[in-house]
N, C-alpha and C positions, 0 to 999 in steps of 0.2 A: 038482632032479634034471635042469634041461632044459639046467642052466647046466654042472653037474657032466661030463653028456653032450656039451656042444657042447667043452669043454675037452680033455676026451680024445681028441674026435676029431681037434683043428687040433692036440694033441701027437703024435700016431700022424702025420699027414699031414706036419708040417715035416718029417723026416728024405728023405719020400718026395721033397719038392719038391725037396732040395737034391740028392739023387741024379741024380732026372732032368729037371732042368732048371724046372720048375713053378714058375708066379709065387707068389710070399708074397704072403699078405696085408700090406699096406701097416701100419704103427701106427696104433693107435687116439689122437687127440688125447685132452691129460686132459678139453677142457673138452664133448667128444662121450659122456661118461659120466657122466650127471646123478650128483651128490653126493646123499647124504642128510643128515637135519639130526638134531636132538635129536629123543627121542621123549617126548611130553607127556603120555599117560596114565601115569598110576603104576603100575611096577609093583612089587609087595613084595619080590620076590626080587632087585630090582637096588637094595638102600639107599644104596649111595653116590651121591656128588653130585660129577661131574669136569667142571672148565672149560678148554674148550681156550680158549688163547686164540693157537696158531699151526696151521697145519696145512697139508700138501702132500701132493699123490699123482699116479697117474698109472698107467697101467694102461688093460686093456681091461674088457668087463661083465662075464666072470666070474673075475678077475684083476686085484684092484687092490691097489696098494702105496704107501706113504708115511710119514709121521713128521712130529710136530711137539712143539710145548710142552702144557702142562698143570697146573696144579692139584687137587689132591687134594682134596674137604673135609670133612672128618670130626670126630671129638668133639673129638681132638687139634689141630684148626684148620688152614687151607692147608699142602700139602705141595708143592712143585712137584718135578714129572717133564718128563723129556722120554721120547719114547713113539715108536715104527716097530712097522708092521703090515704084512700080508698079508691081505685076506679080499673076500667078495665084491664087498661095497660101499664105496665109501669115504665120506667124510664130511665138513663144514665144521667150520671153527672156530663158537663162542659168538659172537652177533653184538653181546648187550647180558651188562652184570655181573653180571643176574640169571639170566642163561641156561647152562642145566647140562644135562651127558649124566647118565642113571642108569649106575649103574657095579654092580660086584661084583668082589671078588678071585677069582681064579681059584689064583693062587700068591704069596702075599704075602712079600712087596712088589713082585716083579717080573712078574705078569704081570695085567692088569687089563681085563676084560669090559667093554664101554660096550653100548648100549641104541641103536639109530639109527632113523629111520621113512623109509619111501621120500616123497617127497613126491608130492603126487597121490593116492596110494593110503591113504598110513595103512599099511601094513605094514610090519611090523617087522622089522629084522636085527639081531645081535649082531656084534661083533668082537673078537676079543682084540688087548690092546696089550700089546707089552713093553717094559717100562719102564727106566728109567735116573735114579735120585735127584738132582735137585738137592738143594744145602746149603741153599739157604733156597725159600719159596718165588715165584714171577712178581707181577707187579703192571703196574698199566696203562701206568705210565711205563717200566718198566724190563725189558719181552717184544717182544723184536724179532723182525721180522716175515723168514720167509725169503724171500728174492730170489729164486732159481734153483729150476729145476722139477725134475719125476722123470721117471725114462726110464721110455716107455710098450711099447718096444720088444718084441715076445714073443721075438726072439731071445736075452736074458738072463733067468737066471735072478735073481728078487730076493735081493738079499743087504741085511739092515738096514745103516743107517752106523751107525759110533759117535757117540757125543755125551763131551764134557769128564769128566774124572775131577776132581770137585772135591772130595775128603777131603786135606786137606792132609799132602804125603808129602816126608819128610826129601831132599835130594840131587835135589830137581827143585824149582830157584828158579825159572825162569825162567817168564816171564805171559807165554802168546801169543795173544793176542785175535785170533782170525779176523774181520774183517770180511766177505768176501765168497770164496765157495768153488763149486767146482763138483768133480765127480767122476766119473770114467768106472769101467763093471767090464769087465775082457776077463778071460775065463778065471778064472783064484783070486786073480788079481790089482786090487785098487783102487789105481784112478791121478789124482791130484787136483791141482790148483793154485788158486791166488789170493791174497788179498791179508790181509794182520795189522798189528796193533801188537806190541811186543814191547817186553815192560823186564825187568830181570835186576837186583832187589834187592839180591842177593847183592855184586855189585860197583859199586851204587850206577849202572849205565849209566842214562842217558833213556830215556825211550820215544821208540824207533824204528820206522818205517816198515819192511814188509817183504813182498817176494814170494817165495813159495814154489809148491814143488812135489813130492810123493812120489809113491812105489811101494810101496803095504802092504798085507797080507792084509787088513785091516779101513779104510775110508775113514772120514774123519771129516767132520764138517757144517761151518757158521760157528758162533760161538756164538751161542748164543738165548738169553742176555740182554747185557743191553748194556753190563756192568761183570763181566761173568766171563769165565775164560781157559783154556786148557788148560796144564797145569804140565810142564814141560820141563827137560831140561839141555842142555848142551852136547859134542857128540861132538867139533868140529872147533869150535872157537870162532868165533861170526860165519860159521861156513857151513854148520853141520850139526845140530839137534836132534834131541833123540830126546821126544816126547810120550808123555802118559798118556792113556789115552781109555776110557772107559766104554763095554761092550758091551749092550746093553738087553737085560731079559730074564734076567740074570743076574748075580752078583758079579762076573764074569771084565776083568780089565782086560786091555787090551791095548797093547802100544807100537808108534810109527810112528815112522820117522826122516823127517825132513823137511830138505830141502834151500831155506836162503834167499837172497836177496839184500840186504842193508841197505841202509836210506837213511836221510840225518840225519833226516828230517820226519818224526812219525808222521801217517799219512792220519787225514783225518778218518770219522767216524762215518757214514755213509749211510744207513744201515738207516732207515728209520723205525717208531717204538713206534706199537703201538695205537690210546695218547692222549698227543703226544708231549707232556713236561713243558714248562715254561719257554724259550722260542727260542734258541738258542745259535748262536755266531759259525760257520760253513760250519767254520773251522780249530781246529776246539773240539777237545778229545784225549778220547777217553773215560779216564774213569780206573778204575784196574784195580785192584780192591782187594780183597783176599781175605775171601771172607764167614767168619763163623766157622764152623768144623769143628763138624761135632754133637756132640754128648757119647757117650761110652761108658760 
């Protein structure tokens, strides 16, 4: 209630401050907003078992926002998601393989209840995540870890990003492995750049190196794992895509056109996994290889 109250009142007061002159509060850093962790008593009404194994946020105490990776686990065996929220508290990833949030659907498959504890106290909060299907799902070599933060700002409103459309769809060859991304929101507008690999099967091209940058109603992440891609064509050959991108929370896909620059080299991988596999040369290429499509 006290959290409910203090939000309405700093929403009623920003219009005032910008009218006449009144300092803003400054943002809240993410890491001035203790996380919460799993919660360990059992409860029966949360039977699922979900492991994060990435996660980011940012936000003020009653006002927090983020997204990250996930596993599903249930009778039908690991499912991985990737997941963005809103709620009061935010939360860590799973620190060991044996460490799970309790979960519950709320709207299945897309919308998923986790169980969290404040630490110190032992009280418990809920949050819903909306979700976004991976094709297969995380594991400890192959769940990369995000780089880049989330804006803690209260002058934007949170808008989720998208995450990869990975159902494999006719007329979009093209693999564009984000390595590293950042995104800005001004207005109904996401505006993003950074860095990908890129190969294009279709015409037998290498994988290439590439910078980009768009302008789309919906922003999209890096990919979170480390052999998937978002699937693309080409508008303007060698200068222009257009992406698929999964909106969490629902079937809806949505498309971005993206503007690149090539270079012969693809960059290498940086991300680092969880538990990274086998040591590979700094100029190693990830390789982009398309999981199988689920059955229907």
């Amino acid at each position: 209630m006290k959290r409910t109250i203090l939000a309405a009142i700093l929403v009623l007061t920003l219009p005032a401050a910008a009218q006449y002159g009144l300092r803003r509060l400054p943002p809240v850093a993410q890491e001035a907003v203790p996380p919460d962790v799993p919660a360990t008593d059992p409860e029966p009404a949360f039977p699922l078992r979900f492991h994060i194994f990435a996660a980011r946020w940012g936000g003020l105490s009653w006002r927090n926002h983020g997204y990250g990776s996930a596993n599903l686990l249930d009778a039908a065996g690991p499912r991985g998601f990737d997941f963005a929220y809103e709620c009061d508290s935010p939360f860590i990833a799973n620190e060991t393989p044996d460490q799970n949030y309790q979960a519950r659907w709320k709207k299945q498959p897309y919308d998923l209840e986790i169980l969290t504890s404040e630490v110190g106290t032992g009280k418990t909060h809920t949050c819903k995540l909306r979700l976004a299907p991976e094709v297969r799902p995380f594991d400890a070599t192959n769940a990369a870890r995000y780089i880049h933060g989330v804006s803690s700002s209260m002058r934007v409103v949170w808008r989720d990003p998208d995450f990869a459309y990975e159902v494999a769809t006719p007329g979009y060859p093209v693999q564009f492995h984000v390595l590293d991304g950042q995104r800005r929101e001004e207005g109904p507008t996401d505006y993003g750049w950074g860095t990908a690999n890129l190969a294009d099967p279709s015409t037998r091209t290498p994988l290439q190196g590439a910078d980009y940058h768009y302008e789309c109603n919906s922003g999209f992440l890096t990919s979170s794992q480390l052999d998937n891609y978002y699937q693309g064509h080409w508008i303007k050959p060698g200068h222009e895509l257009e992406l698929l991108l999964q909106r969490p929370g629902s079937d809806k896909v949505d498309k971005c056109d993206v503007t690149v620059d090539l270079h012969p080299q693809a960059y290498p991988e940086r991300r680092p996994s969880r538990q990274p596999a086998q040591s590979q040369s700094p100029s190693a290429e990830p390789a982009l290889v398309r999981p199988a499509a689920p059955a229907t």
